[in-house]
Each structure stands twice: as C-alpha cells, then as structure tokens.
C-alpha positions in Angstrom: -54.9 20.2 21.8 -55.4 16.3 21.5 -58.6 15.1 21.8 -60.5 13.0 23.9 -60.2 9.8 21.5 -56.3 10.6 20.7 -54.9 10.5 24.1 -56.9 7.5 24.7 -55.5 5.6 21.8 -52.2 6.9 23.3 -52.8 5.5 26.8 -53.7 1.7 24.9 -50.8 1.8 23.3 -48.3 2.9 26.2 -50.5 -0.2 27.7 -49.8 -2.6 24.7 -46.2 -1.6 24.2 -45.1 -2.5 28.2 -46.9 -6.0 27.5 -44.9 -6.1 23.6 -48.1 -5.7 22.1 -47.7 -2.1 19.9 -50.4 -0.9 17.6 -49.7 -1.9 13.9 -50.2 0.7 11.0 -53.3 -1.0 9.4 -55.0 -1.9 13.3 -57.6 -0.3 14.1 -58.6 1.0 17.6 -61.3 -1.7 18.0 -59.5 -4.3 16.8 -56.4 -3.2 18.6 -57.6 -3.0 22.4 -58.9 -6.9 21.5 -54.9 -7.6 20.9 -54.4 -6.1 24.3 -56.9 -7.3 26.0 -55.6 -10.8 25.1 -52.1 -9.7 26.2 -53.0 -8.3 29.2 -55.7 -10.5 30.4 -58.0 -8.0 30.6 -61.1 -8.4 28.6 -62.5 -5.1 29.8 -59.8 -3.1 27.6 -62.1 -4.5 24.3 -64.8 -1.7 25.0 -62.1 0.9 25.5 -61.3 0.7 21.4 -65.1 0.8 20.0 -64.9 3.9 21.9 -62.3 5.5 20.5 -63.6 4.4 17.1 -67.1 6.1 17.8 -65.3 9.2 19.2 -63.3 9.8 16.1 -65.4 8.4 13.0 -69.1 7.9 14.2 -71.7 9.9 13.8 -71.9 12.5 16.1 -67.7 12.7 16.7 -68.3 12.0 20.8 -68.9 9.6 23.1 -71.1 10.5 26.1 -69.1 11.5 29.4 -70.9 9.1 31.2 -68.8 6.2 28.4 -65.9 8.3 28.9 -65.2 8.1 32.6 -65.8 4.3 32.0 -63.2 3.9 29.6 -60.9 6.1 31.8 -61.6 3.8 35.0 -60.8 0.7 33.0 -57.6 2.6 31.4 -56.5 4.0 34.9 -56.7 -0.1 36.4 -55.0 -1.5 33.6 -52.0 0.6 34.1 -50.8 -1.1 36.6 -51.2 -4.9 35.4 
C-alpha cells in the first residue's frame, strides 16, 4: 500500500505533467511543487512538496492530519486549473 507522501507526489506530478511540467530524476519534492507552482500559477502548490519531503525523510516519518487535509484541499483545487 502506497503511502501517504507517495500518492501525493503522484497527484503533483499528474498536475505537472497536464501543464508539461514532469518531475526530473534529481528534483526533489520541494523543489518540484515550486516548478509547478510556477506553471500553474498557483503558489499554494509550494507547501504541498515540503510536505511530502517531511512525510518521507523527516524526523518522525508523518505529517500531522491536520497538514494533510491541507495539502489534499490545495491538491483537490489544483486539479482542475
């Protein structure tokens, strides 16, 4: 089963590639959703990719649901730009 920080890297990317932004190998999930964010327009998408990044290497492995449904609110808008 994927986890949280996965499928959201999944959902910027589905995001990047309809605006011909994809993810290069070296990019990382911060540094990324600031690509998109550009792309798109949407400067909201930059706090989407320090998330993911603290999900997967910080400390405690998580983000806090309260951050999560955040990041899926700004994910879930930014679908359809």
């Amino acid at each position: 089963m994927p986890t949280w920080a996965a499928e959201t890297l999944a959902e910027l990317e589905r995001i990047g590639a309809r605006h011909q932004r994809p993810r290069r190998p070296d990019e990382t999930p911060t540094a990324y959703a600031a690509a998109v964010a550009a792309a798109t327009r949407r400067p909201e998408l930059v706090p989407v990719g320090v998330a993911i990044d603290d999900a997967a290497f910080g400390p405690t492995g998580d983000v806090d649901p309260a951050r999560r449904r955040s990041v899926d609110e700004v994910l879930v808008a930014a679908r359809d730009c």
